[in-house]
Structures are given as C-alpha cells and as structure tokens.
C-alpha positions as CSV (number, residue, x, y, z in Angstrom):
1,X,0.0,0.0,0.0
2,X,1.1,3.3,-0.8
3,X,0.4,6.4,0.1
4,X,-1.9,8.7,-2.1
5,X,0.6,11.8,-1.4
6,X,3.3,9.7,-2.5
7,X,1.5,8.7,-5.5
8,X,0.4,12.4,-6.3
9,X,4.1,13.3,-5.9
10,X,5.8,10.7,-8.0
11,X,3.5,11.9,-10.8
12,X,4.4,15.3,-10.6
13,X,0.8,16.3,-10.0
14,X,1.0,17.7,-6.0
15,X,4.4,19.9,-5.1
16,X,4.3,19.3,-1.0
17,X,7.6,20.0,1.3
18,X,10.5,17.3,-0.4
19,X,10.7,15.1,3.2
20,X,7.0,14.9,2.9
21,X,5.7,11.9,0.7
22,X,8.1,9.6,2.4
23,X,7.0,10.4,5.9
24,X,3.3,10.3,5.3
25,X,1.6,8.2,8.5
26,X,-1.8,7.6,7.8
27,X,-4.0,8.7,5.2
28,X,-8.3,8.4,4.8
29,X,-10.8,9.5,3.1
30,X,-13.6,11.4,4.8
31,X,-16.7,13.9,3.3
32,X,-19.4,11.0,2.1
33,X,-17.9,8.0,1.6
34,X,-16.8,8.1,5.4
35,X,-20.4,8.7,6.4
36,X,-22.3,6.0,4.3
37,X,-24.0,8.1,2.0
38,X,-21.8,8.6,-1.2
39,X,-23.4,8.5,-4.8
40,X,-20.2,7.5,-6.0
41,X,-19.4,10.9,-7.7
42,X,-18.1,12.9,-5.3
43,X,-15.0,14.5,-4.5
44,X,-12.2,12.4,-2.8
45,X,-11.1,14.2,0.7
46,X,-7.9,12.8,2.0
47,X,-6.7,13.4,5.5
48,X,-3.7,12.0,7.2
49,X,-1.0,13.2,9.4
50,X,2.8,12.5,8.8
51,X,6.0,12.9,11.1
52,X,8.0,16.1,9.9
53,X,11.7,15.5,9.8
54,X,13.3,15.7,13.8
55,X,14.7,19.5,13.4
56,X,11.0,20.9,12.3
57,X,10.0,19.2,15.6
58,X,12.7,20.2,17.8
59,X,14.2,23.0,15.9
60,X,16.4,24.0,19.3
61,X,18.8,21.1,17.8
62,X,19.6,23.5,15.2
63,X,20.5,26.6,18.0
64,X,16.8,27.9,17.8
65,X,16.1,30.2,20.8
66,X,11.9,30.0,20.7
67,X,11.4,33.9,21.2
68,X,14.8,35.0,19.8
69,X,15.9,36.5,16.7
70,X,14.4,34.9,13.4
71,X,12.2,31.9,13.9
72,X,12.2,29.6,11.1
73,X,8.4,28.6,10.4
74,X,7.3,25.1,12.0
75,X,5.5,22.7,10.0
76,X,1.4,22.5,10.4
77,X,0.1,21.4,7.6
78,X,0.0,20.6,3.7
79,X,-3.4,21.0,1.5
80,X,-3.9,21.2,-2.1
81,X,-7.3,21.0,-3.5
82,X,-8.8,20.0,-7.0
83,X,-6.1,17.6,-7.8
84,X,-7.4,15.5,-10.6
85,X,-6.5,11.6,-10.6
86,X,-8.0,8.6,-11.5
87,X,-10.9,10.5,-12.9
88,X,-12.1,11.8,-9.8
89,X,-10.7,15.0,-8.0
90,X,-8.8,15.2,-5.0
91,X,-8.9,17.8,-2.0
92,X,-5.6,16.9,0.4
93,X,-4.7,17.6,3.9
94,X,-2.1,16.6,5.7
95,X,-1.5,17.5,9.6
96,X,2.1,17.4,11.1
97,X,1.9,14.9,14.0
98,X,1.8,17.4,16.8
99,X,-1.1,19.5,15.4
100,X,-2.9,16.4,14.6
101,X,-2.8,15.0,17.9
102,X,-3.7,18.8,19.6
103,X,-7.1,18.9,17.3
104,X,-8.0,15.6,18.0
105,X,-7.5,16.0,21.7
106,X,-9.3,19.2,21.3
107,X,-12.4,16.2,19.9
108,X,-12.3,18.7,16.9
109,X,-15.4,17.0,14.7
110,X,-12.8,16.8,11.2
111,X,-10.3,15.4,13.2
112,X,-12.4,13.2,15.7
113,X,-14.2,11.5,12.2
114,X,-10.7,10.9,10.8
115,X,-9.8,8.5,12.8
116,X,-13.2,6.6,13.2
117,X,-13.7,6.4,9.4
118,X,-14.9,3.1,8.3
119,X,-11.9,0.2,7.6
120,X,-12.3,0.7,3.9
121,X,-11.9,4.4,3.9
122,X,-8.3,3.5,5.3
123,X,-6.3,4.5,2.0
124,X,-2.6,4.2,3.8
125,X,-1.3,3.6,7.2
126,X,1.8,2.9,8.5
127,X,2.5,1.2,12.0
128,X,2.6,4.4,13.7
129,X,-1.1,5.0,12.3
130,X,-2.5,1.8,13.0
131,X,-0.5,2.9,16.8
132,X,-2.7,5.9,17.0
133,X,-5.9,4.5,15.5
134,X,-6.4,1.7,17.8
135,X,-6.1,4.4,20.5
136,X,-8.5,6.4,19.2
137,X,-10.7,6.2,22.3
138,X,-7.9,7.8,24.2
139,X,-8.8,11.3,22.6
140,X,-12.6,11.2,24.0
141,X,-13.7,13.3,26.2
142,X,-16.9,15.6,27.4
143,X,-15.5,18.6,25.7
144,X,-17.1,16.7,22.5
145,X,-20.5,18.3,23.1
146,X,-19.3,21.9,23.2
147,X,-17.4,21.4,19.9
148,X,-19.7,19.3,18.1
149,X,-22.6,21.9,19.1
150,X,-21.3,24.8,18.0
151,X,-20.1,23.2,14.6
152,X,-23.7,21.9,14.1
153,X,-24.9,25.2,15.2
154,X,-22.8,26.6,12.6
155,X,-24.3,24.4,9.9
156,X,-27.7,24.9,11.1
157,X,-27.0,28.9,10.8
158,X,-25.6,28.8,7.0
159,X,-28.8,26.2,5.9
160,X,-30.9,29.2,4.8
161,X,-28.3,30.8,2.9
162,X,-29.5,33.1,-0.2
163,X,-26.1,33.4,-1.7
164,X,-24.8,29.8,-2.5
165,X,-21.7,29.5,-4.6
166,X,-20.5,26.7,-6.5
167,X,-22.2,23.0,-6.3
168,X,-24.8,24.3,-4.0
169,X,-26.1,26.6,-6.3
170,X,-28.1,23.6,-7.9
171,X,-29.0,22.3,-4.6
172,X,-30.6,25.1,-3.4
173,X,-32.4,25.5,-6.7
174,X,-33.5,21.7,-6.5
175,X,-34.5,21.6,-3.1
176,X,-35.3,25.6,-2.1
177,X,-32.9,25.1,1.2
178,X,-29.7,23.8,1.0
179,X,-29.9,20.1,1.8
180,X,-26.0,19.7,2.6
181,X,-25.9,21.9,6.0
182,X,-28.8,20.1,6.9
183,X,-27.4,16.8,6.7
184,X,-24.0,18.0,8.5
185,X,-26.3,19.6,11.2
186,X,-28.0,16.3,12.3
187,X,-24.8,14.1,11.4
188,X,-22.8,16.4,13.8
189,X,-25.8,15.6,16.8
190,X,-26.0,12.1,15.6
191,X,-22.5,11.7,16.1
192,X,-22.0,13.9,19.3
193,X,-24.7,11.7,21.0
194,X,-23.2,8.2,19.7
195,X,-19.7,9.6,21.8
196,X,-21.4,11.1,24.8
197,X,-23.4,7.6,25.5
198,X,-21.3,4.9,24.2
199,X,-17.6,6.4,24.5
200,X,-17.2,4.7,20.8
201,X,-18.2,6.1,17.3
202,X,-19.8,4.2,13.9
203,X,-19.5,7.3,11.3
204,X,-22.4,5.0,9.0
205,X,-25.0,4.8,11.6
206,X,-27.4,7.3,10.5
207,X,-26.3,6.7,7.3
208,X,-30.2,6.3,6.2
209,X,-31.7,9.5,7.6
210,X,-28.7,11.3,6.1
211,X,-29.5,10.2,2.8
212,X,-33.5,11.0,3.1
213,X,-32.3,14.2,3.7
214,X,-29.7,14.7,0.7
215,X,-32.8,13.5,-1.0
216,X,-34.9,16.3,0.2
217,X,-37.2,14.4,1.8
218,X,-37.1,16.6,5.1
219,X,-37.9,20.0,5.5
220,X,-35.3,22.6,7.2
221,X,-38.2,23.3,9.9
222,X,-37.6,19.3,10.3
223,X,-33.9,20.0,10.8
224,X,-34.7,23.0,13.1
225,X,-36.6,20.6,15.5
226,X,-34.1,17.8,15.4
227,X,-31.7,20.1,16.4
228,X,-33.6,21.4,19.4
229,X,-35.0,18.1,20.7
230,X,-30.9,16.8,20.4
231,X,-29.8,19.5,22.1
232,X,-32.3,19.3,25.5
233,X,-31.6,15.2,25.4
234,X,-27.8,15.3,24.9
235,X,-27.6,18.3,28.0
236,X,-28.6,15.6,30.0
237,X,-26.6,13.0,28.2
238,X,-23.9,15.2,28.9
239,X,-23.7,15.0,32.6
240,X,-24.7,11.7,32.9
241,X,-21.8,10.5,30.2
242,X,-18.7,8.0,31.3
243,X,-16.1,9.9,29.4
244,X,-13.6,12.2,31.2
245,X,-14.6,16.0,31.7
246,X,-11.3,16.7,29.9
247,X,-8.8,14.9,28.0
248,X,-5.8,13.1,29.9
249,X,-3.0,15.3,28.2
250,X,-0.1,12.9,30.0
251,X,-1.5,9.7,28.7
252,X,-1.7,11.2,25.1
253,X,1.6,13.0,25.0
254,X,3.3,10.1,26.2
255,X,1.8,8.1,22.7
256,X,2.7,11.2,20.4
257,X,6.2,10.7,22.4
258,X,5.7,6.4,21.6
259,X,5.0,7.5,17.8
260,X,8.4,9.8,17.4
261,X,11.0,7.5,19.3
262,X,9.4,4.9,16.7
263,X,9.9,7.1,13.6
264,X,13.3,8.7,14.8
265,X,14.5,5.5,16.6
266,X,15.2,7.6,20.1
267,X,14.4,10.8,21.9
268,X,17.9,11.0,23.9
269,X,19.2,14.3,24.0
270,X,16.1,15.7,22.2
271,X,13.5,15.7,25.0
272,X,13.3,15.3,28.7
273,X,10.3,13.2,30.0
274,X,9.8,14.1,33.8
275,X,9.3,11.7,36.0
276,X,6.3,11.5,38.5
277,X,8.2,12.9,41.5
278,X,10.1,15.4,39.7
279,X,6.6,16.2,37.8
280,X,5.1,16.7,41.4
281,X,7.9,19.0,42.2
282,X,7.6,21.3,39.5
283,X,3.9,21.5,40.2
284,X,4.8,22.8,43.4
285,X,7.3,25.2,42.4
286,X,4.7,26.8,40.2
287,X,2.3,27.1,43.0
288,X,4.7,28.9,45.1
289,X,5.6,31.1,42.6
290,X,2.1,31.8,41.9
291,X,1.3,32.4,45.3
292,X,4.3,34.8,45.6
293,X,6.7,33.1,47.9
C-alpha cells in the first residue's frame, strides 16, 4: 500500500515540502464515503497526518532560541485542493503529528471522524497509524459536546443561505434550502450523541436518515426541530456521560512521544520526560511562585 501523497508526488501532479511523501503516516478518506452516504461521484477528501523531519519538531537542535531573533516557520500542515487523478478529484490535507494529535485531543469534529472512518476508507497507514488508530478512544472526552454543538450550530445557521456558490447553487435550486448543511447539522448531533453515550463512534449509523435528507425528503423546519430536541436530550446526556470531563494530556503525550521514538529510533538528547516525583515537584514550584513566595 502506498500512500496517495506519494503517489500524487511521484507523478508530478501535487508539489508538497520534499521530506514529505516519504513520511506520510496515515492517510483516509472522509466527506461521504466516510459517512455511508456517497453517490459515487463525489470529491475524494484525504486526511492524514505525517511525522516532519526531527529538526521541524525540535528545531532547538539546530540553535533555535523560541522567542529570539528569526524563527524559522514550523510545520502544520500541507493542503492542495482539485487535484485530478484517477478520474475523480482530490482535496488533500495533511497535519504534522503534533497539530494532529492537539485537534484531536481538542475532539475537533474533522479530526475526531478521521480516525473513526470506516476500515475501507483507510487509503494508507503505517505502524505508527494503526498505533494511534487503535487508540483512538484515548482522545474522547466531554469537551465533545461543546465542539460538536457549536459546529452543528454553525451548519444549522448557514442552511438558509440566499447566496450559495458553487455545487450548491443547484442544490438550493433543486431543493429551495440547502440540503448539505442540513445533513451535517444532524450528522454532527447524531455523532455527538453516539460519543457522549457509548464512548465509541460508527461514522455509518445514521447513514439512512442522512441520505433522506440529501434527498430532500425533510424539510429545514424538520432539521430546526431535530436540532432542538438533540440538544435538550444530549444536555442531560452530557452529565450523565462516562467519558472524562477533559482529556488526559499525559496519557496522550506520552503516545505522540511512543509515535516519534518509533519514527526517529530515540528521543535522547532531544527531549526530557519528567518523571512522576520530579513532575510533582515542578507543580509545586509553580504554586509557590504563583502564590508569591
């Protein structure tokens, strides 16, 4: 298996950073496919993550002060859009390790459904991505609500748009609403609720009502009140949840910290990992100083 950046590159058709194609981790493909609901026509969204080289990481092993005199500019993130192959186009993104892990620990929705997407939707993984993927529960927490909320809020808001551009142009013609924010608004509360109550996510569950309403077959007022009732059950839902109030930031980083020493073959030198007792001593140290003393 290799990677679709890889691919892309070798062919000339994609122009990423040169260490990037060879250091690609895990790539999927999201958007319809992922959710059950694809016509078959549709665009092809990739999203992966990939391990940039050691000195984009750590760039003190090159003499960078952070803060002092010219920084050089730390790798986030690659995207390209409307990349044709295969007949089919391509829209590409591809996180840096450390930002990936921050927005999934942050239960960002993108992020969160990249690494639930259904087996099949798997285009490329290395053994660092099937490392993070079967810890994919690690990342869940209750801060899911807030942030899938106000992204399905946010859909819910744009649904009676009068100014669509592009593709949705003919949906709003077709339909008289546009169907698509519809379908994220109650895929965003379908999902949310699915987390919140079974601390596991299946991205094809509501895969039928999705469909009915790509189809038009519900109204936005229908939308409107799925929405509301949602929201009033999953407020309860929220407090009543098994997950963690907020993500366990030690546990995670010391997988991200599993990932690189796998990739790079060791840390030594690059990175020092406190121990719990010296951990506990900092923390006190920072209380102290807090408090004045």
């Amino acid at each position: 298996m290799t990677s679709v950046i890889h691919n892309l590159w070798k062919k000339g058709l994609i122009t990423p950073p040169k260490w990037l194609p060879q250091n690609v981790m895990y790539e999927t493909q999201m958007g319809s496919e992922a959710y059950g609901v694809s016509s078959g026509g549709s665009d092809v969204d990739v999203y992966g993550f990939c391990v940039p080289l050691k000195t984009l990481v750590f760039p003190h092993l090159e003499g960078q002060i952070d803060g002092f005199g010219t920084q050089h500019k730390r790798f986030s993130q690659y995207q390209e859009h409307h990349v044709e192959w295969q007949g089919r186009s391509h829209d590409l993104s591809v996180y840096s390790i450390i930002r990936y892990f921050d927005l999934v620990m942050q239960n960002n929705p993108n992020m969160i459904d990249s690494l639930f997407t259904p087996t099949r939707c798997v285009l490329y993984t290395s053994a660092i991505g099937e490392r993070v993927r079967s810890n994919r529960r690690m990342f869940l927490h209750k801060g899911c609500w807030h942030k899938f909320k106000g992204y399905a809020y946010s859909q819910l808001h744009k649904m009676d748009s009068k100014n669509p551009i592009g593709k949705r142009v003919e949906t709003v013609e077709q339909y008289g609403w546009d169907v698509k924010f519809g379908y994220h608004t109650v895929r965003l509360m379908l999902e949310v609720e699915q987390i919140l109550m079974e601390c596991d996510l299946d991205l094809e569950r509501g895969r039928e009502q999705l469909k009915a309403i790509r189809r038009g077959e519900w109204t936005p007022e229908r939308v409107r009140e799925f929405f509301g009732d949602k929201e009033r059950d999953l407020e309860k839902a929220y407090q009543e949840s098994e997950l963690p109030y907020k993500p366990d930031e030690e546990k995670i980083k010391e997988l991200l910290l599993d990932c690189l020493r796998m990739h790079y073959g060791s840390l030594e030198g690059v990175i020092m990992v406190l121990g719990s007792e010296a951990r506990a001593l900092r923390q006190i140290r920072e209380i102290l100083d807090q408090g004045g003393w």
